[in-house]
N, C-alpha and C positions, 0 to 999 in steps of 0.2 A: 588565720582564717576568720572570717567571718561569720557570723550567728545569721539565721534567719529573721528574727526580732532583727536585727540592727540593720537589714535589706529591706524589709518589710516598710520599717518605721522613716530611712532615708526616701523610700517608694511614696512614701503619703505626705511628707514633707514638698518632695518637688513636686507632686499632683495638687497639694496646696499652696505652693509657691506657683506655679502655673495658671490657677485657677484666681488667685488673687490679681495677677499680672495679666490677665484677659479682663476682669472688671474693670480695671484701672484705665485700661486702653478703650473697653467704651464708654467708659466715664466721661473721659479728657476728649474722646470723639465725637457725644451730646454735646457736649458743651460748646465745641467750635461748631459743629451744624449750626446750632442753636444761633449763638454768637453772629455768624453768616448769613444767617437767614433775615435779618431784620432787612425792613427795606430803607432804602432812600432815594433822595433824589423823586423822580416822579414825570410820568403820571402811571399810576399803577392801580387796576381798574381792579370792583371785588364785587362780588353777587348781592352782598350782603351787607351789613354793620350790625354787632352783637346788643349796642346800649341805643336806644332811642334818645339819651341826651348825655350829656359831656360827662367823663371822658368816652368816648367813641373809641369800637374798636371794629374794623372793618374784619370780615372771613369772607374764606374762599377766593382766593385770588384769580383772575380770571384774564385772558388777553382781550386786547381791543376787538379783534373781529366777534368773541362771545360775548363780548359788551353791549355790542352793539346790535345783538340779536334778542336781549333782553328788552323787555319792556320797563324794568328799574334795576339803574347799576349805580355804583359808586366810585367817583374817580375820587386819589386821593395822591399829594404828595408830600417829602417827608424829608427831614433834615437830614443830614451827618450822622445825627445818634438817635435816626430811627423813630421820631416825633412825630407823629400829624402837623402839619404846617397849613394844609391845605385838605379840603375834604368839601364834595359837591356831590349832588343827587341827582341824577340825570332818569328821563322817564322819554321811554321814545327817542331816545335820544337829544329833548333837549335840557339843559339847564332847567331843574324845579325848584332847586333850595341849596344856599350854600349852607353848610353846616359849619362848617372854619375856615374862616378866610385871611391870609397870610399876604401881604409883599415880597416876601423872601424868593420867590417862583427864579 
């Protein structure tokens, strides 16, 4: 038969074997959000940009139609591995400044 100590003790074992093996899994599951989340390709329009000079980093990603109701947006596009390639300043809708300008489009 068994001891209570030796239930007890296999009891906190798999509730920490359990509890390690839930971190793990939203470890591994940040990291591919994260991973997936980059953009590319383009045009991908944003409220915002964090750094007023280079490197640039655009926030708040927004769709064309909220873009377009802003009085200054940011349209930006972006390599394979998630680059600025491309990054313009639009006011009212039209072109005010490119900020990076790319051929790659």
């Amino acid at each position: 038969m068994r001891s209570k100590k030796s239930e007890i003790g296999n009891i906190k074992i798999k509730t920490l074997a359990f509890y390690f093996y839930t971190c793990f899994i939203l470890i591994i599951g940040t990291a591919i959000c994260r991973a997936e989340g980059k953009y590319t390709d383009g045009p991908h329009y944003f409220r915002d940009i964090r750094n007023s000079e280079p490197p640039y980093e655009p926030i708040e990603v927004i769709n064309y139609e909220e873009a377009n109701n802003l009085y200054t947006y940011y349209e930006a596009y972006f390599d394979g591995e998630g680059r600025i390639i491309s990054l313009k300043k639009y006011e009212k809708g039209i072109l005010k400044k490119v900020l990076i300008a790319s051929d790659k489009k």
